[in-house]
KELUM-45687 format. One record per residue (C-alpha): residue number from 0; residue in three letters; chain; x, y, z. Coordinates in Angstrom, 1 decimal. Layout:
// residues N
LONU   nr  rest  kette    east   north      up
LONU  NUM   ALA      A       X       Y       Z
...
***
This chain:
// residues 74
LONU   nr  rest  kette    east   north      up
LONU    0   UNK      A     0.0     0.0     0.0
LONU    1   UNK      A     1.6     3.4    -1.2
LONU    2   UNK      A     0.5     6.1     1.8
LONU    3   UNK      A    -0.9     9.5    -0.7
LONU    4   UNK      A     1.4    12.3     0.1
LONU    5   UNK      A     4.2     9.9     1.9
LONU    6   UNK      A     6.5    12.2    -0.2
LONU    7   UNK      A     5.4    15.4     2.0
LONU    8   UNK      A     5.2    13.9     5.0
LONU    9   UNK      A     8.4    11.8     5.5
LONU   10   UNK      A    10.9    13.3     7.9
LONU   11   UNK      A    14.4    13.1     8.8
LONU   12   UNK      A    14.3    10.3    11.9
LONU   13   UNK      A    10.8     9.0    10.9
LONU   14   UNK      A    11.4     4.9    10.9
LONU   15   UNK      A    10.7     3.4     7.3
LONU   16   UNK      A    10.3    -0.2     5.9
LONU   17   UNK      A    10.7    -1.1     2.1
LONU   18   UNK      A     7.4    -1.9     0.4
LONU   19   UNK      A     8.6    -5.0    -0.4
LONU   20   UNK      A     9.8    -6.5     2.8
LONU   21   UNK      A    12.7    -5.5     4.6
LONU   22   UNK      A    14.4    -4.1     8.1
LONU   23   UNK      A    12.8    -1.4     9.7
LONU   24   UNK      A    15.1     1.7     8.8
LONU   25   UNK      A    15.7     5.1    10.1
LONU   26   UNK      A    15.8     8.0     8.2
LONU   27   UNK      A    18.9    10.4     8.0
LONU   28   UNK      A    18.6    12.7     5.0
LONU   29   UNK      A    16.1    13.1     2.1
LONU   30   UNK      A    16.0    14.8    -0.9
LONU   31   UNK      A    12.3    15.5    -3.1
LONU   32   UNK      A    12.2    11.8    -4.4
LONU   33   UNK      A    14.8     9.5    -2.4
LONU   34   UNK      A    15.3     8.6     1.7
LONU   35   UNK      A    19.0     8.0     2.5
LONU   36   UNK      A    18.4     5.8     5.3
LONU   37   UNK      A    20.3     3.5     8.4
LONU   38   UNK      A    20.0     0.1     9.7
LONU   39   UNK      A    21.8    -2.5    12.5
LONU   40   UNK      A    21.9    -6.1    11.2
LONU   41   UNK      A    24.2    -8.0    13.8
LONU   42   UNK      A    25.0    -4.9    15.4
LONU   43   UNK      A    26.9    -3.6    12.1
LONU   44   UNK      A    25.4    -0.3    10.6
LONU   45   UNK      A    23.8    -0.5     7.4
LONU   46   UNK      A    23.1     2.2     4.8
LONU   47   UNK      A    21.1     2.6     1.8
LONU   48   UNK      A    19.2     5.2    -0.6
LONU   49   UNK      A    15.8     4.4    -1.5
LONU   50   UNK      A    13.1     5.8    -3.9
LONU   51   UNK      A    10.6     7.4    -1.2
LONU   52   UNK      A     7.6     5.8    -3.0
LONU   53   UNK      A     8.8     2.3    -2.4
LONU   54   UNK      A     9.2     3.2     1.4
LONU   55   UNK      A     6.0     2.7     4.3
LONU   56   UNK      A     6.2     4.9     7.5
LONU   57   UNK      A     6.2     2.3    10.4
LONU   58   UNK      A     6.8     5.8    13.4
LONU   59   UNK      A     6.7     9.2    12.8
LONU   60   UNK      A     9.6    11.3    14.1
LONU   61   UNK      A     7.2    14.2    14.3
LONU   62   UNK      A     6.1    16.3    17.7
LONU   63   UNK      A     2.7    13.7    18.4
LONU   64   UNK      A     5.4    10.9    17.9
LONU   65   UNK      A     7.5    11.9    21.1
LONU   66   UNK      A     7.0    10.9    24.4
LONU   67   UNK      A     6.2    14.1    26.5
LONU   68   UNK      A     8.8    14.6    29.4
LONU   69   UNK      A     8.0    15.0    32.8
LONU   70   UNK      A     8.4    18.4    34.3
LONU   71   UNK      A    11.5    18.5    36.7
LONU   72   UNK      A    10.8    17.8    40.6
LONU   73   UNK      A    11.5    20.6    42.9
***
């Protein structure tokens, strides 16, 4: 399933997965049509360029993606 607009929307640090089957990936950089993106397999870092169309947001980097932190204790 291609998301409509997935090409606005994905963000540096949003986590990715090919289409086709894959790891789950983070990305690093982007330009209008392609996600440079990293991976662990075994602990070793992976890296790879992928059309954006081809790619399914799995978690959002955005601000209703964090986790709010707790105001400090006085």
């Amino acid at each position: 399933m291609i998301i409509a607009g997935m090409e606005e929307g994905l963000q540096v640090g949003d986590v990715v997965t090919p289409l086709a089957g894959g790891p789950e990936m983070t990305v690093q950089a982007r330009s209008q049509d392609l996600a440079y993106c990293a991976w662990l397999v075994e602990g070793r870092l992976q890296q790879g360029t992928f059309a954006i169309a081809g790619l399914r947001r799995i978690r959002s980097s955005g601000p209703a993606a964090r986790t709010p932190r707790e105001p400090p204790s006085h």
